[in-house]
Every structure is written in structure tokens, then in C-alpha cells.
N, C-alpha and C positions, 0 to 999 in steps of 0.2 A: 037895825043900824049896828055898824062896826066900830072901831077905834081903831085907826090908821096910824101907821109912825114911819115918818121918812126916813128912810135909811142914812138920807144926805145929811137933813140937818138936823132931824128930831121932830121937828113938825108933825103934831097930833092932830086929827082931824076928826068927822063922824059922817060917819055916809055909809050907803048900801055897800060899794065898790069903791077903790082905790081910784084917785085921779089920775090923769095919762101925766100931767104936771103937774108938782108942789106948787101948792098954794102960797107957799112961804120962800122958795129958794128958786122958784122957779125953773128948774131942773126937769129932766125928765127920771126918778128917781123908783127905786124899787118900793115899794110900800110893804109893812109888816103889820100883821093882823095881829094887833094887841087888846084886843078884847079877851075876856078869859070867862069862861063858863063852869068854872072847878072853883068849889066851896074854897079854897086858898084864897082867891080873890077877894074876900069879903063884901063888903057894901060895894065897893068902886066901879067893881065888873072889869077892871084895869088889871092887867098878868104885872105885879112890879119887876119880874125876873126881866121884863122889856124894857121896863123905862117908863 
């Protein structure tokens, strides 16, 4: 699983793959793979440089 973040409105999500619509703004919006797999991350697994 991922950690998704809408470009539009911030709406975080988790899933395989980004939805074709936000969940949240209902948009058709770019999605940003904020998950992060570098020791930086610490516990979260959340990159904070994204949000």
C-alpha cells in the first residue's frame, strides 16, 4: 500500500494505486506518492518534505 496526496486539496489516502477521482474534492486530480522508504521517514513511512 501507498500514501497518496492530492495535488488539489491535500487529501491523503492508501491504496495500491492512485484513484482516477479524489475522494475528497472530487476532482480529477494528479496524485503524489507520499510514501517514503528512506530511514528519514522514521516510524510514519510519510516523506514530511510532502506534507
Amino acid at each position: 500500500m501507498s500514501d497518496w496526496k492530492c495535488s488539489n486539496c491535500g487529501y491523503v489516502l492508501q491504496d495500491e494505486k492512485p484513484p482516477v477521482e479524489c475522494p475528497s474534492c472530487k476532482e480529477k486530480c494528479d496524485f503524489v506518492d507520499a510514501t517514503c522508504y528512506i530511514p528519514d521517514c522514521g516510524q510514519t513511512g510519510k516523506d514530511p518534505r510532502i506534507g
